[in-house]
N, C-alpha and C positions, 0 to 999 in steps of 0.2 A: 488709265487704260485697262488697267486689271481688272478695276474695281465691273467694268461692262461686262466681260466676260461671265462674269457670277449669272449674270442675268440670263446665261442658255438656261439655268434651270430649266424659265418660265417657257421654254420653248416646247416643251417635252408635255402633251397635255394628258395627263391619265383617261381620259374619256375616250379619247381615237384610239388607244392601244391596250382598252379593257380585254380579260381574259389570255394576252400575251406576255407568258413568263420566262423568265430563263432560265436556261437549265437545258442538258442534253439527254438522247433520245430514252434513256433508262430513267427521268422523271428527276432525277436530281436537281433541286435547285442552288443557284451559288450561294443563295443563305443559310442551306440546309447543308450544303458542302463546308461552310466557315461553321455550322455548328448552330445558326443562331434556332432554326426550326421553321423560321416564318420565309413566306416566300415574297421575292423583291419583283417586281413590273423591270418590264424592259426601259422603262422611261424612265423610269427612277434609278436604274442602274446608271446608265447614258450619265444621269443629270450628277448623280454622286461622284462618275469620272471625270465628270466636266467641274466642279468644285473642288475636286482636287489636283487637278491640272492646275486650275486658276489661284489656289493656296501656294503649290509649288511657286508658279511665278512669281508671286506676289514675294514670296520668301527670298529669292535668287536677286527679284530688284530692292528686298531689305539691306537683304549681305553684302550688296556688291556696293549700296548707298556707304553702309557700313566701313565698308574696306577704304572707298575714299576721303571719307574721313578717320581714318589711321583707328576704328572701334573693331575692327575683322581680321579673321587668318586668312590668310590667303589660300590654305586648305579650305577651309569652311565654304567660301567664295565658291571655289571649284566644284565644292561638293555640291551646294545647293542650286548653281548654274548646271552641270552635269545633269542634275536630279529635273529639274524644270525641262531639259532640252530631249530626256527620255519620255518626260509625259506629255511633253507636247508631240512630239515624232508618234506615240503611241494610238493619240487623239487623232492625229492626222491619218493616221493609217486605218481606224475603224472606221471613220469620217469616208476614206474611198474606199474602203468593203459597203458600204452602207449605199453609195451612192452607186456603185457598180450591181447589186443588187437591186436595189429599185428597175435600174435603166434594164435589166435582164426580165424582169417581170412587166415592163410597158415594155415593152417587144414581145411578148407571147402571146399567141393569137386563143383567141376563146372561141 
């Protein structure tokens, strides 16, 4: 079930969201804010938090595989269940800013 999720990548197509970067109104972008200098697409941003969400999980159902058979702490467990259930909650709440913005822009009259 994990392994599908990988595949929002391909959802995200760089061609419909040419020229939009991210970054706030002073031109900063979050790659240039982490240091790297290059500037990241909004679609490749998305796709990077969505492979990491999907890593998290992936890792939460390694640990917990782990733990039943007596290879895991039951910290560890915790930790990495916890870790998976902040990046899914996080996914899911950009998920309805994203869709609550769209539905705000198809209701605006031109």
């Amino acid at each position: 079930m994990i392994d599908s999720i990988k595949g929002v990548n391909g959802l995200f197509s760089n061609s419909a969201l040419t020229g939009v970067e991210t970054g706030a109104s002073n031109g900063v972008t979050a790659a240039a804010a982490q240091g790297s200098g290059t500037q990241v697409s909004f679609a490749q941003m998305l796709g990077d938090m969505a492979s990491d969400m999907a890593g998290a999980l992936k890792l939460s159902e390694t640990k917990s595989f782990e733990a039943i058979q007596g290879k895991a702490d039951t910290r560890e467990v915790v930790d990495a269940v916890m870790s998976a259930e902040q990046s899914l909650q996080t996914a899911i709440a950009i998920r309805d800013k994203v869709v609550t913005a769209y539905l705000e822009v198809a209701r605006m009259q031109i």
